[in-house]
N, C-alpha and C positions, 0 to 999 in steps of 0.2 A: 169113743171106741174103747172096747176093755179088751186088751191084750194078754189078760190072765198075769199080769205080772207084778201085783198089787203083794205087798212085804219083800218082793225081791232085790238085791242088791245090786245095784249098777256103780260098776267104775266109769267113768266118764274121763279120758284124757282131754287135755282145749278144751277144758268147759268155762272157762273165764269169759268165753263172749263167742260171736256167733254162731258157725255150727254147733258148735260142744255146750255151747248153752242154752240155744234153744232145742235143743237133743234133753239136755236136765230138764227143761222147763217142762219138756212133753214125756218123760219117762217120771217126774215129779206129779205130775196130773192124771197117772195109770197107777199113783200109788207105790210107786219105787224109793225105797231107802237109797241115798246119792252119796256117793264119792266123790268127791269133783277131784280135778287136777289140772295143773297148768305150770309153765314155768314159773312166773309172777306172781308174790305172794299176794301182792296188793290186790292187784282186781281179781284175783280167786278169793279172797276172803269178801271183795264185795258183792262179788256172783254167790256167795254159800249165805252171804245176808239179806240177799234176795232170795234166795230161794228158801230160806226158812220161815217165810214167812207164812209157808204152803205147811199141809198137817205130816210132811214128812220127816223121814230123820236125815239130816244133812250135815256132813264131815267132808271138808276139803283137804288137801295134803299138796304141797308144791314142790312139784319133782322135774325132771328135765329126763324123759323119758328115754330119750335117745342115748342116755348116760344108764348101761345094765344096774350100776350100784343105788340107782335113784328110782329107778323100773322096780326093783327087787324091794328097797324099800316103801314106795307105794303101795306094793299089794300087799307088805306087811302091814302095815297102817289099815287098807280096809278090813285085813281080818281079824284086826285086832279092836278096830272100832265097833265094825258091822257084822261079824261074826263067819265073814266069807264074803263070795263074787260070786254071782248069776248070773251076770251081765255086764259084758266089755265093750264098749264102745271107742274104740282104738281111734280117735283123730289127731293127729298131729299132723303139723306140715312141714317142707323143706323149704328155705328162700333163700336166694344167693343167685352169684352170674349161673351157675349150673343150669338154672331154671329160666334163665332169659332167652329161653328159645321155645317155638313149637315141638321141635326136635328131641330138646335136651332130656329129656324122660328116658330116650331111646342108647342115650348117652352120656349119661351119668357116669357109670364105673362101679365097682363093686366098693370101694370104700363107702360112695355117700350112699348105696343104695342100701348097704349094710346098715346105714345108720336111720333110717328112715323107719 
């Protein structure tokens, strides 16, 4: 499929492994220059060594997004690598008792939902 998106810049947050990486994997295969990010430096530098092995340009940056000063720093890094962002791919998740419910979505609070 060609998505027209072939030199564009995608930030990828969770790109260390499942959705966020098979998201790189398929925005890497349309030709997309990759930001990866993840909390973990370890398996994002293994996810950006995998994925280099494709004809892309691929830079990872390990931030913990839900932290503004690390958010802020991020998208300094891709546009200082890759010369800007075209494409955000916003995945992160929240896990804690908060979320040990069907319910709890609807009951979170503004704090955690703030941080999400």
């Amino acid at each position: 499929m060609d998505l027209k998106l072939a030199g564009k810049v995608a930030l990828i947050t969770g790109s260390s492994r499942g959705i966020g990486l098979a998201t790189a994997k398929a925005l890497a295969a349309e030709g997309c220059r990759l930001m990866l990010s993840a909390r973990s430096a370890e398996p994002l530098a293994e996810a950006a060594a995998a994925l280099r092995t494709s004809t892309v340009d691929v830079a990872a940056h390990a931030a913990d997004v839900s932290e503004p000063d690390e958010a802020a720093g991020l998208v300094q890094a891709a546009v200082a690598v890759l010369g800007g962002i075209d494409v955000l791919i916003n995945n992160v998740a929240v896990a804690g008792e908060e979320r040990a419910s069907p319910i709890a979505p609807m009951m979170i609070g503004a704090a955690l939902w703030n941080g999400i």
